[in-house]
N, C-alpha and C positions, 0 to 999 in steps of 0.2 A: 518303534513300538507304538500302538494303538491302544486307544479306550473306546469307552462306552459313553453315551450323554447319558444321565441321570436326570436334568431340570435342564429345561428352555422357558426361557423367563424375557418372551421379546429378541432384543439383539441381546441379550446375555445367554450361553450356556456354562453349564457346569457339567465337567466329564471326570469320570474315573480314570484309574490305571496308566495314567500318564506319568506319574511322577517320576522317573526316571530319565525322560528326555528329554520332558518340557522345561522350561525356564521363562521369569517374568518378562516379557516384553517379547515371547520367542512367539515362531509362526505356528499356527496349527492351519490343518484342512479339513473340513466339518462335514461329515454327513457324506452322500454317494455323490455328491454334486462339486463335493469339493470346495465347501466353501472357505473363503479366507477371514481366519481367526485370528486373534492376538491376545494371550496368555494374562491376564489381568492379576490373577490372584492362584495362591498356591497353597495349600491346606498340605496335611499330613496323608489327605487319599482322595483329593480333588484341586480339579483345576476350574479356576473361574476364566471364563473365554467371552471376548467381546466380538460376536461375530460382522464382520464389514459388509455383511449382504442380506437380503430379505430371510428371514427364518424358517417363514411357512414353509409348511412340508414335513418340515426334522419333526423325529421321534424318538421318543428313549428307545437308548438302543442302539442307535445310529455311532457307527465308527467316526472316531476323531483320530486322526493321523498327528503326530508331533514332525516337524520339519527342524530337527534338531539344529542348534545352531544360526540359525535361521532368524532375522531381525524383519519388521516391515520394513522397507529400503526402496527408492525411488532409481530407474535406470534415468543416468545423465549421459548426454550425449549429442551432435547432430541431431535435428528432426523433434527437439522441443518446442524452438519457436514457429507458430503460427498453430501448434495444437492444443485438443479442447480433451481433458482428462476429467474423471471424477474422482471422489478422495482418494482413492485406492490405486491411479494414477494409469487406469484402462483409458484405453482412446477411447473418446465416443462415438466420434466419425467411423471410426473402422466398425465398432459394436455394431454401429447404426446399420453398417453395412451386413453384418452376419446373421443381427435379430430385430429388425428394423425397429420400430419408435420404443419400443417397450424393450428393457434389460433384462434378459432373462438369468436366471440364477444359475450360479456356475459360468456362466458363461467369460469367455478372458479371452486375453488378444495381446501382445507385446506393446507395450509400452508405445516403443521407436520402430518404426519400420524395421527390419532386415534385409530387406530388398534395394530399398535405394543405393546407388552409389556414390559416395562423394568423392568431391578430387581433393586429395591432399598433397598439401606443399610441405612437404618438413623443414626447419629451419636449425636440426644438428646434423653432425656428418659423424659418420663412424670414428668413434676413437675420443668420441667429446666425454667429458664425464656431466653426468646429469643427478640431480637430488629431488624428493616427491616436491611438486608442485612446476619444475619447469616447463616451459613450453617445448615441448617436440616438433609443431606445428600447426598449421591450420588448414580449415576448409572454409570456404565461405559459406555459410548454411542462410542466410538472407542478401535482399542487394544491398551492398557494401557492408553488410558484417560479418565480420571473422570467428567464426569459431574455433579457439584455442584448443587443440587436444593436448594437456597436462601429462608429467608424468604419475600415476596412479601412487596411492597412500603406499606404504611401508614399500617401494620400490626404487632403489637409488643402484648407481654403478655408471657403466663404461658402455655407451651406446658401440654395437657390433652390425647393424642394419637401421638405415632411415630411407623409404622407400616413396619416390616418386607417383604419383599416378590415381585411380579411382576405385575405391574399395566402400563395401559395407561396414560397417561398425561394431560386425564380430571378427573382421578379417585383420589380422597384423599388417599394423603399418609402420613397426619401430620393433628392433629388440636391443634390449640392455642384458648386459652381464654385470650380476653382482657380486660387491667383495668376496662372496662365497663361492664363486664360478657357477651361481644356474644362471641360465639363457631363459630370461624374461621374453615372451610376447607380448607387444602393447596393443591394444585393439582401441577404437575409438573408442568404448563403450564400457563405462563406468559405474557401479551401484554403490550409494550410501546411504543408512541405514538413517532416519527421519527423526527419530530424538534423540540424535548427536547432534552438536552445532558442530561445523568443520573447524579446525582450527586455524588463528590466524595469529599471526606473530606480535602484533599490538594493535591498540586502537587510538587514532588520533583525535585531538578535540573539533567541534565543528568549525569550518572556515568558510564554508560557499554555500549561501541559500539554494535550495534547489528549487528552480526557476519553474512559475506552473501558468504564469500569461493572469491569474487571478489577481485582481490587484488589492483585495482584502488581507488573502493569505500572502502575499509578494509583499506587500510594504505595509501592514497592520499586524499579521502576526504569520511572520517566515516560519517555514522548518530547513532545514540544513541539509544537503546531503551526508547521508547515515544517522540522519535523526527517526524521531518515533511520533506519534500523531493519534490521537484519537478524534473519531466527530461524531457525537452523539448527537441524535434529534428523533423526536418523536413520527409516530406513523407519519408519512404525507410530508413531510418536512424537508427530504431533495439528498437524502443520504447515496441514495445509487445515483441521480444524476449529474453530483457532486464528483462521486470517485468515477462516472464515464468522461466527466469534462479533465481531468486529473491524468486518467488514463488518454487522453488524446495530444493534450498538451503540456503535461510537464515534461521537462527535459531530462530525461533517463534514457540510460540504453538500451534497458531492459526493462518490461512491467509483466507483473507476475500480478493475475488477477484472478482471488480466491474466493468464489463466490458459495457462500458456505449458509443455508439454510433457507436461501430468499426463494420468494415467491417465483412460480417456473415462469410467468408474464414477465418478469423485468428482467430475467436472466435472458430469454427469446428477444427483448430489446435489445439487452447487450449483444447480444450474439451475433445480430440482425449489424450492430457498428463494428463488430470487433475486425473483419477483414478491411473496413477503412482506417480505424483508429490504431491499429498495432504495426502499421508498415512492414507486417512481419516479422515483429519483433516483439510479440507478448504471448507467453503463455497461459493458459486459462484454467483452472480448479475448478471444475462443474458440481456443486452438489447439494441439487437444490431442495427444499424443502417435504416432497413427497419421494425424496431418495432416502436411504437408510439410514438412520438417525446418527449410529458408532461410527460412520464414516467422514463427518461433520472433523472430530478431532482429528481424525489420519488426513485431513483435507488440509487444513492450518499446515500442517509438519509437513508436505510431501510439499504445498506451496513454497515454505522460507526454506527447505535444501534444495528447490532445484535455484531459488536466488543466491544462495551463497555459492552455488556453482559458478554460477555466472559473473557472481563479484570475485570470487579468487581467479575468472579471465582479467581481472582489471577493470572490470564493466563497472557501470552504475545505475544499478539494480532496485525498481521501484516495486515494492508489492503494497496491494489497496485489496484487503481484506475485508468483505461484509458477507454478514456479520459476525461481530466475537460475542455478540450476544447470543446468535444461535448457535455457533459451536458448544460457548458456556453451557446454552440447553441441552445438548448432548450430551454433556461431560455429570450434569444435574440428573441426565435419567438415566445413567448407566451406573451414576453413584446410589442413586436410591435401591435402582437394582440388587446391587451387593449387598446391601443394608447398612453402608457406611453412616456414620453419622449427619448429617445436615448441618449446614450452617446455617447465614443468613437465607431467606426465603428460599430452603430446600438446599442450597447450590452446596455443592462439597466444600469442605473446609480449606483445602489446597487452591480451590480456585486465583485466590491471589497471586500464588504461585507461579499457577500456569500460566494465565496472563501476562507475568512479570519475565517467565522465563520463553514467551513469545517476543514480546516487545526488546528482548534484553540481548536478540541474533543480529537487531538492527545495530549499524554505526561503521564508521569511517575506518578503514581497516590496510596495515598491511598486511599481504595476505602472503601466504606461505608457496614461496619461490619470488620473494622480493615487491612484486607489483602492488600497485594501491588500490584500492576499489570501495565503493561502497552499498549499504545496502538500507534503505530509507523505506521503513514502515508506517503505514496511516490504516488505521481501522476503524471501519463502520462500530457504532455501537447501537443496540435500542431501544433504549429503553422504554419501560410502558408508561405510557400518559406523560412523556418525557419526564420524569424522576430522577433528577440526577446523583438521589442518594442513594441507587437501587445499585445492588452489587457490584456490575459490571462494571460499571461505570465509574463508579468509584475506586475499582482495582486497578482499572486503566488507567486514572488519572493520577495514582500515584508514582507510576512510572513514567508516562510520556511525557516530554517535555513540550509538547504543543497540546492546547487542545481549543478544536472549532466548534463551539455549540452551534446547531442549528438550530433554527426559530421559525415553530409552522406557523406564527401570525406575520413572517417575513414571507415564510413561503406561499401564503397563501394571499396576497396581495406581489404574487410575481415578482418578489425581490430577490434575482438567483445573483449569487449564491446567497444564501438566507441563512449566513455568519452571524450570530448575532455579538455583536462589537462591543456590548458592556460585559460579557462571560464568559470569553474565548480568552484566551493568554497563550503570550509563545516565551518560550524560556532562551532561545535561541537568535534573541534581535542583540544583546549586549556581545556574548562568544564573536557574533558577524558585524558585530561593530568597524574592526578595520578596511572587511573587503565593504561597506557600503562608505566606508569617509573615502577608501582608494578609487572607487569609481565613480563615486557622484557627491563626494565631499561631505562634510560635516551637515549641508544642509539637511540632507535627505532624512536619516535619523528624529534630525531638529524638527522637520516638520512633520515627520509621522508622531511626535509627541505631542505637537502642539493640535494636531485632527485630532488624537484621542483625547485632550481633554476639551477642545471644544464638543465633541460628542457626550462627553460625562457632563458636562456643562449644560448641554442641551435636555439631558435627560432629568436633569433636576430642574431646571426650568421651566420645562413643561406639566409640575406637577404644582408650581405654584398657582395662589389664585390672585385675581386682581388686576392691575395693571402694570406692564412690564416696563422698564427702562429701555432708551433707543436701544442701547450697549445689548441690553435680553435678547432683547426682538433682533438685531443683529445676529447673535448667534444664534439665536433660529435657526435664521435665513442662511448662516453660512452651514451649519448644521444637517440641512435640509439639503443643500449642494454635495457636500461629503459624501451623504447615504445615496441620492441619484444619482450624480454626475462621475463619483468616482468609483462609493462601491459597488451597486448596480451594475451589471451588465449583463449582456446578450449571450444567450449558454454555448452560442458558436465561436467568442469573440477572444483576442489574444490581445494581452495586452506587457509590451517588453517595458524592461524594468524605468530604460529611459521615458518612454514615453509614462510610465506612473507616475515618476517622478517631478515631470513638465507639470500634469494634468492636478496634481494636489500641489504644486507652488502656484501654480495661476489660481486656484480655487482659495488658496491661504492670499494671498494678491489681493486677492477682491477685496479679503474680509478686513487687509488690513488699508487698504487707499478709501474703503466707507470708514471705516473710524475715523482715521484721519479728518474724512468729510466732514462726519459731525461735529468732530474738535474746532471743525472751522467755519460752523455754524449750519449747515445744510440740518434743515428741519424735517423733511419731505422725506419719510425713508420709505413710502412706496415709488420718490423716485429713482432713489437708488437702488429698488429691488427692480427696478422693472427697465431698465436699459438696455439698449438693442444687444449691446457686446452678448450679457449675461447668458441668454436663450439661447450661444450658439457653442456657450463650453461642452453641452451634453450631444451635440448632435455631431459631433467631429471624432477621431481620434489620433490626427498629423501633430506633429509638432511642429511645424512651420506654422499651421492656423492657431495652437496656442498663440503661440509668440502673437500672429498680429492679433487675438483677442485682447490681449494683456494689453497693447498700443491701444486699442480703441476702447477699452475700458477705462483707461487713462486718461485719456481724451474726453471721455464723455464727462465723470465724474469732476474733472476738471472743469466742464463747464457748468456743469451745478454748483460746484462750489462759488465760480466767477459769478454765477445769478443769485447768489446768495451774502453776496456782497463781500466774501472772501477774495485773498489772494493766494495762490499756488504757492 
């Protein structure tokens, strides 16, 4: 059944004579072009419709189609990774191809290819009995990674064909017969509807930092695989070059990178890394700032289902979302539209919510057909003038259990990443307490406590006036080494967990063989800042030259001490 538009209000219409087909969250198609809607709101003789495409054009008048039954739903399958979609989950390579740089309205294209063929190995043999979530088998869809084809949601039975050889992803490559004797066809090719979370059979507590080469966020404040993350920082402050360092170097098997509202310059930079930094193995949510504003929300949702696909493979699925504060702006003009009430600075009142119920897909999971997988969320936020009491930001932080403030007077004296160390917390260093005593002992913990509060140490100490104690000026000095030497670094540079580990006990080394010095009379503390060892802990990252820095630090200080009429 069809209606009318009555009111185009932006990306909001409102149509008549739908009520009969339509349903909240169901598809419409708008207009002669066809455009793709989603059912917002439902009156007694209207429907309020968020339409996901440019407006201009429509007129009252203009037929609206109901797609009865019909969810927005993301097609999973082969031929996600290494593609670049927009909210709405259209390739844009292909688009590019059909209406070059500019999106034309109406315009669509599948998802996945049709055409390609992959070689599938299946791994049951007729006669197996199989339940939704098992593996049937795979294809390789990157070098060295498997893609898992599952058995589809509400389908279980007695596999009767498991077929060898290279098929596209609407062709049957598995049939099941179920309890009820129909003969199921399995195809590679999959849809789920975008504001379902898939289900998974429990969720486990955190047990393994996921490892990102950062040595801020790796040993000052972890997040976990299946943990949640937010990093808010003001304009200029390194939010995107933050989650492209993130995306090249944390250990995932999957990155799902949802670029939702930013500027088209630094999305064309990722773009310009994204075939280095994904191995072929990250898929991308295109939808930038001069795209359609409703699309922003279908952009978040279409990113975390095609990750939880990947995590009920047993994968370990990274998505870096920026921003959720321009999503939130979407979600802010589509609600003013309707005439919903307002909340705080305009935002709808739900917004909490939604947030909550983003952040809340992430976590360590078994997933349904026994395997384990995780799904680890980190979101840009941005707030203006960095205000960290502004909505966003605030919703976020009630839920994540990590959070990285950036600091543009960090970033703007080139201190990447530009963490700042007094207002960041991770909730997630005591839960990973065991695996850091099991791999690098109780010290490692020990000393990531005793950097932070020489850092909070430092930070009051520098707002003192007058003259400092040797003991102050000390931590300065060793204060001053933490922020360059350790958490400093070069936005190419990887840094594994051993090697952090080394690099802040030698830095804690120093600080504790000059105390000692002083204890044993050395007065000269520009000669203890200024020793040859010192100058060469920043310019290294081996651990074997730790180690002989640590030898010849020893050695030298040792000789001050002997010129100072101490003994060792």
């Amino acid at each position: 059944m069809s209606g009318k538009i009555i009111k185009i209000s932006g990306p909001l219409v409102v149509a008549e004579g739908l009520i009969s087909d339509a349903a909240i969250a169901g598809i419409v198609r708008v207009g002669s072009q066809r455009l793709l809607g989603e059912v917002l709101r439902l009156t007694r003789d209207s429907a309020a419709i968020q339409v996901f495409e440019d407006t201009r054009g429509l007129s009252a008048g203009d037929e609206v189609i109901a797609e009865s039954g019909e969810k927005l739903s993301v097609e999973l399958g082969p031929g996600l990774l290494g593609n670049i979609f927009d909210g709405i989950q259209r390739p844009l390579k292909e688009l590019r191809k059909l209406a070059g740089d500019t999106i034309r309205q109406g315009i669509t294209s599948p998802a996945i290819d049709r055409k390609r063929r992959w070689e599938f190995v299946p791994n049951v043999s007729p006669g197996d009995n199989v339940m939704v979530g098992d593996i049937l088998g795979a294809v390789e869809e990157a070098e060295g990674f498997f893609h898992q084809i599952m058995v589809p949601p509400d389908v279980s039975g007695v596999i009767r064909r498991a077929d060898f050889g290279t098929f596209t992803i609407e062709e049957s490559v598995c049939q099941i017969e179920t309890p009820e004797g129909e003969l199921v066809d399995v195809t590679m090719l999959q849809k789920w509807p975008i504001r379902t979370a898939r289900r998974v059979l429990r969720k486990f507590s955190p047990e393994m930092p996921l490892r990102t080469g950062l040595r801020v966020i790796d040993t000052l404040f972890p997040i976990a695989y299946g943990g949640s993350a937010a990093v808010p920082g003001a304009f200029g402050s390194g939010k995107t070059v933050a989650l492209q360092e993130l995306a090249k170097r944390a250990e995932a098997d999957v990155t799902i990178c949802i670029c939702c509202g930013e500027r088209s310059n630094e999305m064309a930079d990722f773009l310009a890394q994204f075939q280095e930094a994904s191995a072929g193995r990250m898929v991308m949510i295109c939808n930038t700032s001069d795209m359609p504003i409703a699309a922003r929300e279908a952009a978040v949702y279409s990113g975390v289902t095609i990750a939880e696909y990947y995590r009920d493979m047993g994968y370990n699925v990274l998505i870096l979302a920026d921003s959720t504060t321009r999503w939130a702006e979407g979600l802010r003009e589509i609600s003013n539209r309707l005439g919903e009430s307002p909340g705080d600075e305009g935002y709808p009142a739900y917004l909490p919510a939604r947030i909550a119920e983003f952040y809340e897909r992430a976590g360590s999971v078994e997933c349904v057909g026994g395997r384990s997988g995780s799904l680890t969320i980190v979101g840009a936020v941005s707030p203006p003038g960095g205000d960290l009491s502004e909505p966003v930001t605030q919703a976020a932080m009630r839920v994540v259990n990590t959070f990285w403030k950036l600091d543009e007077f960090l970033a703007n004296r080139r201190h990447f990443p530009a963490v700042d160390w007094l207002t960041s917390y991770s909730h997630y260093t005591e839960p990973l307490k065991p695996w850091y005593d099991s791999n690098f002992g109780a010290e490692f913990l020990a000393n990531r406590d005793k950097a932070m509060k020489i850092l909070r140490r430092d930070d009051e100490v520098s707002q003192i006036a007058g003259e400092l104690s040797p003991e102050d000026q000390l931590t300065l000095e060793t204060a001053k080494m933490i922020r360059e030497d350790f958490l400093r670094q070069d936005a190419d540079s990887h840094s594994t967990y051993e090697e952090q580990a080394t690099l802040l006990s030698l830095i804690l080394y120093y600080n504790d063989i000059c105390t000692d010095a002083l204890q044993k009379g050395v007065t000269d503390l520009r000669e203890l800042f200024e020793i040859p060892s010192r100058e060469r802990i920043g310019k290294t990252a081996r651990i074997e030259e730790y180690r002989a820095i640590a030898n010849d630090m020893e050695r030298e200080i040792d000789a001050l001490i002997a010129e100072g009429g101490q003994e060792t």
